[in-house]
N, C-alpha and C positions, 0 to 999 in steps of 0.2 A: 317529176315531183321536185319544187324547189327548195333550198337546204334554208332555214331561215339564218339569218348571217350570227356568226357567233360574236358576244361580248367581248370587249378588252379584258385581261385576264386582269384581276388585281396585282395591286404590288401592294409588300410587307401588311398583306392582310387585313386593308382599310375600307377595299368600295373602290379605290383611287386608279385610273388609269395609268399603267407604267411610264407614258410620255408626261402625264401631270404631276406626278410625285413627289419630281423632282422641283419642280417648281412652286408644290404647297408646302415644300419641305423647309425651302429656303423664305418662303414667306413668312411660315409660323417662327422660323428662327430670327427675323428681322423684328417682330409684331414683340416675340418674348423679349429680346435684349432692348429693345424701343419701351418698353413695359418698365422693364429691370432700372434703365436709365433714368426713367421721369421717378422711378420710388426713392434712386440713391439720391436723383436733385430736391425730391422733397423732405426727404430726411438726412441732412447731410451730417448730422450727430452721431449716426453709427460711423460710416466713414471715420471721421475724429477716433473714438471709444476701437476702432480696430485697429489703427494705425500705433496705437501706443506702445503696445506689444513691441513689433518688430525695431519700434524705434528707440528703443530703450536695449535692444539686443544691438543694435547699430552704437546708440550712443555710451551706454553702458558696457555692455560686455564686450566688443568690437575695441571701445580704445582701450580698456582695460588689457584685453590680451595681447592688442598692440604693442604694448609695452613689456610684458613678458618674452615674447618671443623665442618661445617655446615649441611650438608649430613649425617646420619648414612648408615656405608659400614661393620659393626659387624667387623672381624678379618682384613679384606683390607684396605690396604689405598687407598684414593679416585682416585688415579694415579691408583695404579692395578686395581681398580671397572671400572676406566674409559676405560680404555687400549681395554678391547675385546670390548666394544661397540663402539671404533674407527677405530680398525678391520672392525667390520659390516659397520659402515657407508661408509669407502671407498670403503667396494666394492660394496655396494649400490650406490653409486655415478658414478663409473665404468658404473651398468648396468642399470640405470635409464634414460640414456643419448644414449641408446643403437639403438634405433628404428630409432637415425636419419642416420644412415646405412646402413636402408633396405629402406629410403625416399631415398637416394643419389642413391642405385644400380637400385631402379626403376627408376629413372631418366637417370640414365648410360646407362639403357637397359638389366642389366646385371641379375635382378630377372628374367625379362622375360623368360632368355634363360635357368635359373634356373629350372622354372615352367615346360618348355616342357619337362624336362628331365625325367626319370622312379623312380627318386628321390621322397620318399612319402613328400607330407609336413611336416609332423611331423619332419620326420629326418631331414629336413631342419631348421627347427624352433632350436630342440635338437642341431643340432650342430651348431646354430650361440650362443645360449645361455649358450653351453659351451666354446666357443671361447670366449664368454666374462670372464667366469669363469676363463680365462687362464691372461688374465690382470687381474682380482679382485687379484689369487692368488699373482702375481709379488706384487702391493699395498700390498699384507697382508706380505711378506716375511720383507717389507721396513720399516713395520713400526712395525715389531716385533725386529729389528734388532734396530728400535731407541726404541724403550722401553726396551731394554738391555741396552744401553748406557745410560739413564737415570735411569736406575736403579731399573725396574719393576721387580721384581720375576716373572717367568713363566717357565711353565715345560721345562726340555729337553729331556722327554720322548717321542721318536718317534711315539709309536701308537695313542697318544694324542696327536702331532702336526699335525697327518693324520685324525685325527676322526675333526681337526677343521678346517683344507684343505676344508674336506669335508660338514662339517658344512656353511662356505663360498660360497663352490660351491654350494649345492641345495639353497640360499639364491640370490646368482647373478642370478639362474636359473632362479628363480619365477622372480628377479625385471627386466631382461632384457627383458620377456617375456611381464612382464607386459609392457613395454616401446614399445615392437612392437604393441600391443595391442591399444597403445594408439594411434600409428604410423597407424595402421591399421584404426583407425577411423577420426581421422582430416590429414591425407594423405597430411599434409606439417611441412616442419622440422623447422619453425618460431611458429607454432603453438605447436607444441613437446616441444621446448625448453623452451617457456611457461608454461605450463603442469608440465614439469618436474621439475623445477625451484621451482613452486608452493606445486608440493607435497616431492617432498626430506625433507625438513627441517621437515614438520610437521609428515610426517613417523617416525624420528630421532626423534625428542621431544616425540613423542605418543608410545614409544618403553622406555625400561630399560636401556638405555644407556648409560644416565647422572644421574639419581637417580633412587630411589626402585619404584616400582610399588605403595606401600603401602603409600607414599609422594604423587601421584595425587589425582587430587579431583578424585570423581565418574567415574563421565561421563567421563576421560582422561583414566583411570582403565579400563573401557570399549573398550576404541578405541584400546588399545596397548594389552588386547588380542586378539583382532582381527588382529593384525599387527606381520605379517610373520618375519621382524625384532626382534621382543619382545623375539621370539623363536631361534636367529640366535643368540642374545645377551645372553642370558640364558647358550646355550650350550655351547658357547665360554668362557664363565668365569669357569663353571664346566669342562670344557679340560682344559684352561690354566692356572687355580688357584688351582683344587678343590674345586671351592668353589659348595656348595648342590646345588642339580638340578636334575632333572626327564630329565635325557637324551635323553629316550626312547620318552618318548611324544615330547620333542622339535623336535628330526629328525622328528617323524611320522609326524609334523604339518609341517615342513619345506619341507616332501616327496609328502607329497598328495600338496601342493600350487604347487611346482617345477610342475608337474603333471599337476594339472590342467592351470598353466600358460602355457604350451608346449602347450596343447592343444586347449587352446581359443585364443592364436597366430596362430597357421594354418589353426583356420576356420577361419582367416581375410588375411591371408597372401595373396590368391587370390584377395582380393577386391585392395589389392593395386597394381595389375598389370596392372589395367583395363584402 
């Protein structure tokens, strides 16, 4: 009696062949930030309307405490110390705000049609949170180009403006996932935008951004190594400065959050189609 031949077993619960997964994974993430792209070239007015922020904390507040000099920044002045943690913040701010996209497409109807499709979740998640990554990088190119015009030193060595791309990117990864995350559990964008509003700044203040780790009390020491930022600001000033830094451990801490934010976004992303 002959056995009839067994199925490919799925991966991450789609329909999807394990040897194909991989490869619809990386397609829908190419399709989403290809997406992401042509919406920021057609509206380049947000671009503009976001970029003000950071650059006003650059041109404002950056020479303002320059001249105090108050802060110890050892060989930088407080404008270069501050520069890559205004990097992070923008594109934290980018993907922190992220989840009310996946509130608006369930309401559109448009996750729905998403969900039936042989698309795993994960890839789905992976390529909205690199689609975000693709507006963080526009913010980060904007406001590298005004810290030249005021006067920042920063490399212009290529593989070191690619290693802080990418610094950037596994950073928006974690925070826009973390946004659907949030999205996934109070499942309305009045309540997101609460949330987010609430945790942004104190992420930003609990992070190396605006002074040395060594500057918080204890307990503030505590919370900013716990915070995915702390590590996103770290690597960014050793790519754009030189200034010392354990590389390796920043990306690893920045790799495994990317990671496990993809991941704890897909187990909720169902609960918001419901």
């Amino acid at each position: 009696m002959s056995v009839p031949p067994v199925a490919p077993r799925a991966d991450w619960g789609s329909g999807v062949a394990p040897r194909n997964a991989v490869a619809l994974a990386g397609s829908r993430i190419v399709a989403f930030c290809v997406v992401e792209w042509q919406k920021l070239m057609h509206d380049r007015t947000e671009l503009v309307t976001r970029a003000i922020q950071p650059v006003l904390w650059l041109v404002v507040f950056g020479e303002t405490f320059s001249r105090v000099r108050a802060i110890p920044t050892g060989s930088l002045s407080y404008l270069q110390y501050m520069a890559p943690g205004i990097i992070a913040q923008s594109g934290m701010f980018v993907a922190i705000f992220y989840g009310i996209q996946i509130i608006w497409e369930r309401d559109a109807g448009i996750l729905a049609k998403l969900l039936v499709t042989p698309t795993p979740r994960v890839a789905l998640i992976a390529g909205k949170s690199f689609a975000a990554a693709v507006r963080a990088l526009a913010m980060v190119v904007v406001i590298l180009l005004v810290s030249v015009v005021i006067g920042v030193g920063m490399t212009a060595n290529p593989l070191r403006l690619l290693g802080a791309g990418a610094s950037v990117v596994l950073g928006t990864i974690f925070f826009s996932c973390l946004s659907m995350v949030i999205a996934g559990l109070v499942m309305s964008r009045d309540r997101l935008m609460g949330i987010g509003q609430a945790i942004t700044m104190p992420l930003f203040f609990a992070s190396s951004a605006l002074y040395p780790v060594s500057m918080m009390p204890t307990w503030l020491q505590h919370l900013s190594t716990a915070n995915p930022l702390s590590y996103e600001v770290s690597s960014l000033r050793t790519l754009l400065l030189g200034n010392p830094g354990n590389l390796w451990s920043d990306f690893a801490v920045l790799t495994v959050a990317a990671v496990l934010g993809i991941i704890a976004a897909s187990r909720l992303l169902g609960r918001l189609a419901r």
